[in-house]
N, C-alpha and C positions, 0 to 999 in steps of 0.2 A: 178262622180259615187255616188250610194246611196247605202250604205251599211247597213242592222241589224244582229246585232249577240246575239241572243238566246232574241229576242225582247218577251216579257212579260206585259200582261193590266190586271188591275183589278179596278174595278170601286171605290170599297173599300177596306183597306186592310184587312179588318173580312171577306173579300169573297174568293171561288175560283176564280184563274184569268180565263177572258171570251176570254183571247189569252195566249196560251202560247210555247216559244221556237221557234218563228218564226225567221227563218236565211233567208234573202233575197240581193241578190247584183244585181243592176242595174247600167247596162252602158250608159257611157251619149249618150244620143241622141235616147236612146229605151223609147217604148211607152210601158206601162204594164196594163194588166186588170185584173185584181182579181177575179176569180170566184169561188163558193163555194155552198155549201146550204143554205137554210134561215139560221138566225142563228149563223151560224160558225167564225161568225168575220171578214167578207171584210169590210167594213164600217167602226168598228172601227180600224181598221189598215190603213185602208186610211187616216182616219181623223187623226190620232197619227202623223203616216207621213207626212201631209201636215202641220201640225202643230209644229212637229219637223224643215222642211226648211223653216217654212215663210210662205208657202203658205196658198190657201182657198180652202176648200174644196166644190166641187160640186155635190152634191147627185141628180144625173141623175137617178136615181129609181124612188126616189122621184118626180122628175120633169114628167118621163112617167107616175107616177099614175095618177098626177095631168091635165095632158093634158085626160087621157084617162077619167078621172073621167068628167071634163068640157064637153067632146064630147060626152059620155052618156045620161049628162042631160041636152044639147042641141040636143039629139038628131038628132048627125049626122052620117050620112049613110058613113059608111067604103069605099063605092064605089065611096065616092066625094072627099076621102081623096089621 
């Protein structure tokens, strides 16, 4: 199980925190997806948490813009996709 209790970020501590008071418990074996507005903190709350267990973080945002960006400017037709 993954548990935060009143989890809190701030990039520096002269700033407001860009997360704050997130309570989250995950059971093993669930999958979670974070969603939110631009903005709002999924991103770094993932990366806090993967980086809290070990793990690496994959920024699948990132990776569709990159895909969609290459297929713009090769100019391919959505219809072949």
């Amino acid at each position: 199980m993954i548990e935060l209790k009143e989890f809190t970020f701030r990039y520096r501590e002269s700033v407001e925190p860009v997360v704050r008071d997130v309570n989250l418990t995950i059971p093993d074996g669930t999958f979670v997806g974070i969603t939110g507005a631009a903005g709002s903190g999924k991103s770094t709350v993932a990366k806090k948490v993967a980086g809290m267990l070990g793990f690496h973080y994959l920024d699948t945002g990132a990776m569709y813009r990159t895909i969609a960006l290459y297929m713009l400017k090769k100019e391919v037709d959505i219809d072949d996709v």
